[in-house]
Backbone as a printed PyTorch tensor [residue, N CA C, xyz], in Angstrom:
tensor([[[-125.7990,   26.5530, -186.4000],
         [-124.4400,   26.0430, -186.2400],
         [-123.6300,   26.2390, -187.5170]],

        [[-124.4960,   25.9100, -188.7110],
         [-123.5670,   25.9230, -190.1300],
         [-122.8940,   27.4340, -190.4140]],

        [[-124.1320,   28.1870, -190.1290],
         [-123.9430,   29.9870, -190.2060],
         [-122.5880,   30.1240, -189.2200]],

        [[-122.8240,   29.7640, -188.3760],
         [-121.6900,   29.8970, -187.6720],
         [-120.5690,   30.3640, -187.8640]],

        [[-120.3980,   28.9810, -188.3090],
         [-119.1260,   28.0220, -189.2720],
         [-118.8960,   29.3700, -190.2940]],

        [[-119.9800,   29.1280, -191.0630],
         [-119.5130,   29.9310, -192.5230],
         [-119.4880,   31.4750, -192.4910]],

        [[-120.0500,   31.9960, -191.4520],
         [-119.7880,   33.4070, -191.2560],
         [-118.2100,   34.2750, -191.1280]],

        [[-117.6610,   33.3880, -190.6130],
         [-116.2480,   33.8130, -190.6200],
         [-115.2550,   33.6590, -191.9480]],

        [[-115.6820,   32.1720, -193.0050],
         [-115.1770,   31.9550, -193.7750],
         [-115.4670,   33.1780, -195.0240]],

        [[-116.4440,   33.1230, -194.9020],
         [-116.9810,   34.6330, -195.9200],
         [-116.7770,   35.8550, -195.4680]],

        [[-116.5150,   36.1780, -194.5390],
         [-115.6580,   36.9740, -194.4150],
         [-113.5940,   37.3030, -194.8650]],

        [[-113.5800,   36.4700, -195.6210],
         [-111.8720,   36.2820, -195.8620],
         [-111.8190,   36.7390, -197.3740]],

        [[-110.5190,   37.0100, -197.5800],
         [-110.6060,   37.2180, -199.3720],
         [-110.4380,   35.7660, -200.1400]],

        [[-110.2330,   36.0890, -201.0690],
         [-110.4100,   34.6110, -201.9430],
         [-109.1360,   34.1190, -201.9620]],

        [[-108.2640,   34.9980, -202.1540],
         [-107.0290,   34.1190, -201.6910],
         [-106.3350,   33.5670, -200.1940]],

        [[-106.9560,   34.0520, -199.3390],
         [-107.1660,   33.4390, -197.7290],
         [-107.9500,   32.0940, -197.9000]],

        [[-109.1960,   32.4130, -198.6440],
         [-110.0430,   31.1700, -198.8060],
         [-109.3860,   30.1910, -199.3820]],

        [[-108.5080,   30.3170, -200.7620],
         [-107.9660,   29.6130, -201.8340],
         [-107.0130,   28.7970, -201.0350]],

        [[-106.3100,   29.5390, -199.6880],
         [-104.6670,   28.8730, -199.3910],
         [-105.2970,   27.7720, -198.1790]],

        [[-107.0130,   28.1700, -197.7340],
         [-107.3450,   27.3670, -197.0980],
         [-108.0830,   25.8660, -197.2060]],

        [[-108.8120,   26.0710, -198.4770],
         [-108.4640,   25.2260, -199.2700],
         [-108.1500,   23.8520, -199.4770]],

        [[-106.6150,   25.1260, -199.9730],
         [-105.4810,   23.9930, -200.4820],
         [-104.8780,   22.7550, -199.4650]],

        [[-105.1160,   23.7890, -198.1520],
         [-104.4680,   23.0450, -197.3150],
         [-105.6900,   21.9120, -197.0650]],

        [[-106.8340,   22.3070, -196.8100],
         [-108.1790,   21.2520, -196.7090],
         [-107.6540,   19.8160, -197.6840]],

        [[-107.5650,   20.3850, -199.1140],
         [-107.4060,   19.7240, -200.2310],
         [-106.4010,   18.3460, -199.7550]],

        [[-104.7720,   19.1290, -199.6500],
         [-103.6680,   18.7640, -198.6110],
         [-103.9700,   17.2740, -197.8370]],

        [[-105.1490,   17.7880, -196.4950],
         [-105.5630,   17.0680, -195.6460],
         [-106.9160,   15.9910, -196.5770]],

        [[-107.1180,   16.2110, -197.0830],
         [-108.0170,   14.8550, -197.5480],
         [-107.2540,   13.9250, -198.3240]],

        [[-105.8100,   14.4800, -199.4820],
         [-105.3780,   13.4450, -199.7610],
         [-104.6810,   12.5220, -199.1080]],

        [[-104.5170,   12.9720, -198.3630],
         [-104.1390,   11.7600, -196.9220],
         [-104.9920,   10.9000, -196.5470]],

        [[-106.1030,   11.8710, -195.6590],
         [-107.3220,   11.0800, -195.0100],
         [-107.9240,   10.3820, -195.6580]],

        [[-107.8750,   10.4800, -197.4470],
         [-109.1800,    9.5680, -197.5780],
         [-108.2850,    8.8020, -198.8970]],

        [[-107.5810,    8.0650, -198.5670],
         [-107.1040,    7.0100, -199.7070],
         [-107.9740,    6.1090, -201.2920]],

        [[-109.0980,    6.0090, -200.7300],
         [-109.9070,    5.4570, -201.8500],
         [-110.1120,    6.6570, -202.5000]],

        [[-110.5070,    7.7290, -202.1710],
         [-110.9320,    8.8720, -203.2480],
         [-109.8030,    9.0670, -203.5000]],

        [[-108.3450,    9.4820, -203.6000],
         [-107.5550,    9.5290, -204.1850],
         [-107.3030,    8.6460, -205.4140]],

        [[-107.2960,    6.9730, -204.7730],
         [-107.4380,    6.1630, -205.9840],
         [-107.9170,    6.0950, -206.9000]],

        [[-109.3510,    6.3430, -206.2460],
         [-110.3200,    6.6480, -207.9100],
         [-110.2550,    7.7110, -208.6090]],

        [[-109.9800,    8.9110, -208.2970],
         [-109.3190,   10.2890, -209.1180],
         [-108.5940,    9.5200, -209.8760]],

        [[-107.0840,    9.1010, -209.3440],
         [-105.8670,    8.8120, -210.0460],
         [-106.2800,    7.7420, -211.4390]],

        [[-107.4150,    6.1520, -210.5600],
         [-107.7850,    5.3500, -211.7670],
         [-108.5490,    6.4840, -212.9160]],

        [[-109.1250,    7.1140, -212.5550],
         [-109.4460,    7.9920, -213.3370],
         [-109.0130,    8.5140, -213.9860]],

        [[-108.3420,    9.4150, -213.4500],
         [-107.4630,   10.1380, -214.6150],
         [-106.3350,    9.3180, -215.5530]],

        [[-105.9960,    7.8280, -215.3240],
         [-105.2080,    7.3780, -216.3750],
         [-106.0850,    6.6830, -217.0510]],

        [[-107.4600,    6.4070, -216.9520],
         [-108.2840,    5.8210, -217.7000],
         [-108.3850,    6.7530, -218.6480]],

        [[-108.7600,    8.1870, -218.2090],
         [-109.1220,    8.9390, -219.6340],
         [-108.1200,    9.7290, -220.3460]],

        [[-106.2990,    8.6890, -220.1190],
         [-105.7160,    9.2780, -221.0060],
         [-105.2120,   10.5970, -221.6050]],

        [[-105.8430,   11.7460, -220.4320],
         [-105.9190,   13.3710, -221.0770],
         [-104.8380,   13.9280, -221.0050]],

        [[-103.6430,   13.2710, -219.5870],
         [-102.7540,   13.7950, -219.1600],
         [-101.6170,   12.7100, -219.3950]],

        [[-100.9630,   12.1120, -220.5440],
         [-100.2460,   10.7940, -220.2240],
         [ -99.0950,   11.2930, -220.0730]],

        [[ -98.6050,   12.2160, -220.2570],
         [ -97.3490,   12.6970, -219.7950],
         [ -97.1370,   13.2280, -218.1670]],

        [[ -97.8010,   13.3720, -217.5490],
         [ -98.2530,   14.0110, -215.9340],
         [ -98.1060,   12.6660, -215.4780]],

        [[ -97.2750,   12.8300, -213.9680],
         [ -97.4080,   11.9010, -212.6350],
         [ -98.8330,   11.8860, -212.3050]],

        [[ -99.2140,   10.7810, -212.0970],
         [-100.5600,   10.6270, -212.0240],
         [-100.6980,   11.0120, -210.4760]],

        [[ -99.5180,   10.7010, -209.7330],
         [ -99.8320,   11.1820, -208.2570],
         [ -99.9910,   12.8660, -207.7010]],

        [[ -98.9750,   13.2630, -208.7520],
         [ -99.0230,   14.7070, -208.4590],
         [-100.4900,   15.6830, -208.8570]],

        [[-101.1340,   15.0120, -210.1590],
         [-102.1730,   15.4560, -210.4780],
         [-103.0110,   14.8510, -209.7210]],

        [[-103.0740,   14.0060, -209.4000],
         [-104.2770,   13.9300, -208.2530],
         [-104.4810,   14.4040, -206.7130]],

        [[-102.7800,   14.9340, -206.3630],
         [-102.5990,   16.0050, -205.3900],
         [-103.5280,   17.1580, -205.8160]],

        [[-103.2820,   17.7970, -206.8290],
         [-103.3010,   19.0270, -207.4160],
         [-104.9330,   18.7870, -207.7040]],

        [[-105.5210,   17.6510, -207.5840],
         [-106.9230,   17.5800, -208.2480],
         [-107.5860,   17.9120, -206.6520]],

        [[-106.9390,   16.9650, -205.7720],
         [-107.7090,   17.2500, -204.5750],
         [-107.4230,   18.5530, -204.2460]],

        [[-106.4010,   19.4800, -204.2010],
         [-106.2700,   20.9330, -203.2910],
         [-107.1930,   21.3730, -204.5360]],

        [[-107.5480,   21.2840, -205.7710],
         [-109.1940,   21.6600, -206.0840],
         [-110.3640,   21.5830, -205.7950]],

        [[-110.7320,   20.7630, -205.1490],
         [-111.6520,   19.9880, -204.9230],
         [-111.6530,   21.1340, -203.3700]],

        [[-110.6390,   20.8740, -202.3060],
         [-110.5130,   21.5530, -201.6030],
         [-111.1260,   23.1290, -201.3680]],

        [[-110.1400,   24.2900, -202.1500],
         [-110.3410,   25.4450, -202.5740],
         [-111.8540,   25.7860, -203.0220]],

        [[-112.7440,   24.4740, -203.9060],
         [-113.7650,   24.4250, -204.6910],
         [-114.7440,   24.4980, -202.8750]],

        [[-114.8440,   23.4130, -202.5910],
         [-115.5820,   23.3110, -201.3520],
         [-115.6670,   24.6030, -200.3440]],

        [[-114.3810,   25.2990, -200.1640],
         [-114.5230,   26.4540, -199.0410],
         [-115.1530,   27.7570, -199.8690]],

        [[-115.1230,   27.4980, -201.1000],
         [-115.0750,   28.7540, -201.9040],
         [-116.5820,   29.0420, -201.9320]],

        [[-117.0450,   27.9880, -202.4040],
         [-119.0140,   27.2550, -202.1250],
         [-119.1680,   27.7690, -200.9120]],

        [[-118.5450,   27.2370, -200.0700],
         [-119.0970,   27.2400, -198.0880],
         [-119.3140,   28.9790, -198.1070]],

        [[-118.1930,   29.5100, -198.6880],
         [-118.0720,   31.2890, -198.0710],
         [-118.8730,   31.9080, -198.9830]],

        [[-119.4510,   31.4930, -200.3540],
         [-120.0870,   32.3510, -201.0260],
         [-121.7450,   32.3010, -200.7000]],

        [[-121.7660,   31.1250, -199.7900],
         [-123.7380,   31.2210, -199.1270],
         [-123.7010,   32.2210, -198.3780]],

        [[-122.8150,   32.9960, -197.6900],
         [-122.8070,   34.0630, -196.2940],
         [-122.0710,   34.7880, -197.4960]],

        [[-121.7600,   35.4010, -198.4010],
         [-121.1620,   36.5520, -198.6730],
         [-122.2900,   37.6900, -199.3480]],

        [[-122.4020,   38.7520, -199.3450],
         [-123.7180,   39.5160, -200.2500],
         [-122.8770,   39.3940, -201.8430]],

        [[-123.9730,   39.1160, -202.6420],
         [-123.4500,   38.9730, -204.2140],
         [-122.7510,   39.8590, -204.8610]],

        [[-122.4590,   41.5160, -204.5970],
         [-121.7140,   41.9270, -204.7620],
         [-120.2810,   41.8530, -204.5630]],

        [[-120.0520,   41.2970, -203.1550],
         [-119.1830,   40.9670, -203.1120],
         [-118.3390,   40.1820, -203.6220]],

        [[-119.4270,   38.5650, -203.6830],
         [-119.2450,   37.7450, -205.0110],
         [-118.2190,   37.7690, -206.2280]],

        [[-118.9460,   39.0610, -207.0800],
         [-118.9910,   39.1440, -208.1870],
         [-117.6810,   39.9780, -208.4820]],

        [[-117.5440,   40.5740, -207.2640],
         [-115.5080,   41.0320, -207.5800],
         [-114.7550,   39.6180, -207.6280]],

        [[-114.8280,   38.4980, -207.1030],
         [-114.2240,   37.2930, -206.7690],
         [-114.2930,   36.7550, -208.3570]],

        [[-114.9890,   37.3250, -209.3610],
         [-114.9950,   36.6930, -210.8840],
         [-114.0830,   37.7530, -211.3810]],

        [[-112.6260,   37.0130, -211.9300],
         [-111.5600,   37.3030, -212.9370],
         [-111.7900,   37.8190, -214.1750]],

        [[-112.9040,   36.9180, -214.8640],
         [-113.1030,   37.3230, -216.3440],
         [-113.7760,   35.8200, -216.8160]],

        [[-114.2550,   36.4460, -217.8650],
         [-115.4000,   35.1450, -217.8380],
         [-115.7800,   35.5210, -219.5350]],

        [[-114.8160,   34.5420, -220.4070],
         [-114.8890,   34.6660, -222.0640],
         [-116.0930,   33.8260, -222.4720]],

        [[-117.0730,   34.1030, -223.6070],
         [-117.5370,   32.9680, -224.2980],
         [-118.3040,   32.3930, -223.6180]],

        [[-119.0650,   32.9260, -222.7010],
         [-120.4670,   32.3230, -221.5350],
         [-121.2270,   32.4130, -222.6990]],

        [[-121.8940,   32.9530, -223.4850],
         [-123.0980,   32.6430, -224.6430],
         [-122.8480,   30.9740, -224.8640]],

        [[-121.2970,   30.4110, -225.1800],
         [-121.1200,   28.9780, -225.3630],
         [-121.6810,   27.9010, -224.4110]],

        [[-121.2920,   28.6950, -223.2820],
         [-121.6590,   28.0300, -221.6490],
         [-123.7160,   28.0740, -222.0920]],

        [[-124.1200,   29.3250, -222.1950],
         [-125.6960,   29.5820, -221.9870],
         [-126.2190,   28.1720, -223.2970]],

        [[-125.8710,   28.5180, -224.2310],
         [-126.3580,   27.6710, -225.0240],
         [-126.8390,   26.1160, -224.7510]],

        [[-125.1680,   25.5410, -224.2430],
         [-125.2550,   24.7620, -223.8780],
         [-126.0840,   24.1720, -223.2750]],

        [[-126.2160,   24.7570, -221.9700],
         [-127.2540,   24.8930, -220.8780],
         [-128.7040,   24.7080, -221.4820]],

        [[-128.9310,   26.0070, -222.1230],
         [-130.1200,   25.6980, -223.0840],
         [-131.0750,   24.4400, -224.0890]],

        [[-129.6110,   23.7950, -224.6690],
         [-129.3390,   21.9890, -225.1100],
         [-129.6530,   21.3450, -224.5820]],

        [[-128.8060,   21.5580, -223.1370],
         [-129.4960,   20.4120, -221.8820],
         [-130.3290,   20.5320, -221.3920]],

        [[-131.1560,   21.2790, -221.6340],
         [-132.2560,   21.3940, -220.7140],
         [-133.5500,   21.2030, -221.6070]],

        [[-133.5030,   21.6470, -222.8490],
         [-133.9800,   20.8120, -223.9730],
         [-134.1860,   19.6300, -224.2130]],

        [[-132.9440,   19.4030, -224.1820],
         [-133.0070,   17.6480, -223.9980],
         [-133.7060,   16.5930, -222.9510]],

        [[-133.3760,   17.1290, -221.7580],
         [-134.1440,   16.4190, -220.5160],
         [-135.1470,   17.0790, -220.4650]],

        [[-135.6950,   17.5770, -220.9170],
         [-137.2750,   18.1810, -220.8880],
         [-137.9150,   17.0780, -222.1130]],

        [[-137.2770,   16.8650, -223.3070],
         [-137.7420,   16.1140, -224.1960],
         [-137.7360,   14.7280, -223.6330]],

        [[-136.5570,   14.2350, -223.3410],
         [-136.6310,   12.9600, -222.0100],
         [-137.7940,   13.1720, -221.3510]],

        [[-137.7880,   13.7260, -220.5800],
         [-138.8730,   14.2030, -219.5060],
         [-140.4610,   13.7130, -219.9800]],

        [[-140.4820,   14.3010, -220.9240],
         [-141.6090,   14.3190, -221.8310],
         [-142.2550,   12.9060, -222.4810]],

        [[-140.8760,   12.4950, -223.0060],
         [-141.1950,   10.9060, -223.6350],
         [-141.4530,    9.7430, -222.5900]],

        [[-140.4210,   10.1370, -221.5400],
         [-140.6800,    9.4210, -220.4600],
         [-142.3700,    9.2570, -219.6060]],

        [[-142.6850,   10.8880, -219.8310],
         [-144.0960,   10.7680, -219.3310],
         [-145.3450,    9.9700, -220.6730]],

        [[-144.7050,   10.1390, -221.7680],
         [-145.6480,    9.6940, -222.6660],
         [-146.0490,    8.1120, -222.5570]],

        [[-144.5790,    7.5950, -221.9890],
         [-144.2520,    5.8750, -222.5780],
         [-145.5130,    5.5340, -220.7290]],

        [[-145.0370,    6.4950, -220.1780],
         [-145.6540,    5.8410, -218.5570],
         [-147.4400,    5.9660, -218.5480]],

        [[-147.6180,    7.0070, -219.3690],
         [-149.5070,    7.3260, -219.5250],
         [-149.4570,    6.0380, -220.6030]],

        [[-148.7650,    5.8240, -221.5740],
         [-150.0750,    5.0130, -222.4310],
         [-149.7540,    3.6740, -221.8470]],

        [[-148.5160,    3.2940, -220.9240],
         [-148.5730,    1.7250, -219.8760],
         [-149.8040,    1.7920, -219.2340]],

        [[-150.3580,    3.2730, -218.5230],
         [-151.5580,    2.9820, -217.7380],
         [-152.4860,    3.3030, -218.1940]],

        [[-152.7680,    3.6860, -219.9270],
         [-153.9850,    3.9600, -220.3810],
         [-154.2770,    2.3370, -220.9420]],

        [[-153.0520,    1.3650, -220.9120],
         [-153.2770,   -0.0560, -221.4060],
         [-153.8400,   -0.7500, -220.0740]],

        [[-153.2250,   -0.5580, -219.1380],
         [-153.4060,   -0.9620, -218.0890],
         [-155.1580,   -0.8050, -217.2580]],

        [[-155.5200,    0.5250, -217.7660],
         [-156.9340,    0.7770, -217.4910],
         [-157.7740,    0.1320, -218.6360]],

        [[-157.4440,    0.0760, -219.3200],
         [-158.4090,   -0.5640, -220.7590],
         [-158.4170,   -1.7360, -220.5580]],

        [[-157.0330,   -2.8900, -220.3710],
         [-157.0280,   -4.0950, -219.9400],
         [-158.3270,   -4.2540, -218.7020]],

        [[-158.4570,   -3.6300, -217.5050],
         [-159.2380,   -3.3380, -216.4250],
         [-160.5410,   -3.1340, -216.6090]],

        [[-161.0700,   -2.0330, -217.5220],
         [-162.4250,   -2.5290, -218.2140],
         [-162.5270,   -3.8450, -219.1980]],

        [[-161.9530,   -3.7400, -219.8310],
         [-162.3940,   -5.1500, -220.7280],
         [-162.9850,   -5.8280, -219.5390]],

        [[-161.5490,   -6.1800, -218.8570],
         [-162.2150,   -7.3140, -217.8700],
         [-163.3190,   -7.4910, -217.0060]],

        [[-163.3220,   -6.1400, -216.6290],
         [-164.3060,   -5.7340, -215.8500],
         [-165.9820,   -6.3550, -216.5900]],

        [[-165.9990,   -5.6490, -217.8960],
         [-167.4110,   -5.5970, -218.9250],
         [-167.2840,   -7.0860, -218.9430]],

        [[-166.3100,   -8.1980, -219.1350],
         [-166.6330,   -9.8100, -219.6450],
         [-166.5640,  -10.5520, -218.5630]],

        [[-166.4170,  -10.1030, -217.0200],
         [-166.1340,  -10.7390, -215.7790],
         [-167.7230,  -10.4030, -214.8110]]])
């Protein structure tokens, strides 16, 4: 059923996809009032835009959100070549890779400590268990 669906959408260019979208985008800031709100509390919480209508940018956030979603849906059914004409230009990805690299570093080291702190709870936990065991 999903193939379906998405077979036709991947078939369109990106700016067919983009205007469809927008209009998706369009239709949710209507339909869904709380996610609008919380975008908008959002975005004046973090201050980035204090000169911007907070309503208009959160229009403009949802026909992203929009465009973002169909763009995903059509690129599971498109072959990757095709894809890869749909990329404009793409500066300074080594910054992007690195990054990536950081994070994944990092939650691996998480990962890691996390498994350390959980073995020696149950290497206490088994030792507590003999003791008792040997004086019971």
């Amino acid at each position: 059923m999903l193939k379906f669906l998405l077979k036709p959408l991947s078939a369109m260019s990106l700016p067919t996809v983009h205007r469809l979208g927008k209009t998706l985008g369009n239709i949710m800031y209507v339909l869904m009032p709380q996610a609008v709100n919380l975008i908008k509390d959002n975005l004046e919480q973090s201050k980035l835009l204090p000169h911007e209508d907070p309503k208009y940018i959160t229009k403009l956030n949802m026909q992203e959100n929009g465009k973002a979603l169909l763009e995903s849906l059509a690129i599971w059914q498109k072959p990757e070549q095709e894809v890869i004409k749909w990329v404009k230009a793409c500066s300074n990805w080594d910054l992007i890779e690195t990054e990536i690299n950081k994070a994944s570093l990092a939650n691996l080291s998480k990962a890691t400590d996390l498994f350390k702190e959980e073995h020696n709870k149950l290497a206490d936990i088994h030792y507590k268990i003999i003791t008792f065991n040997k004086f019971h």
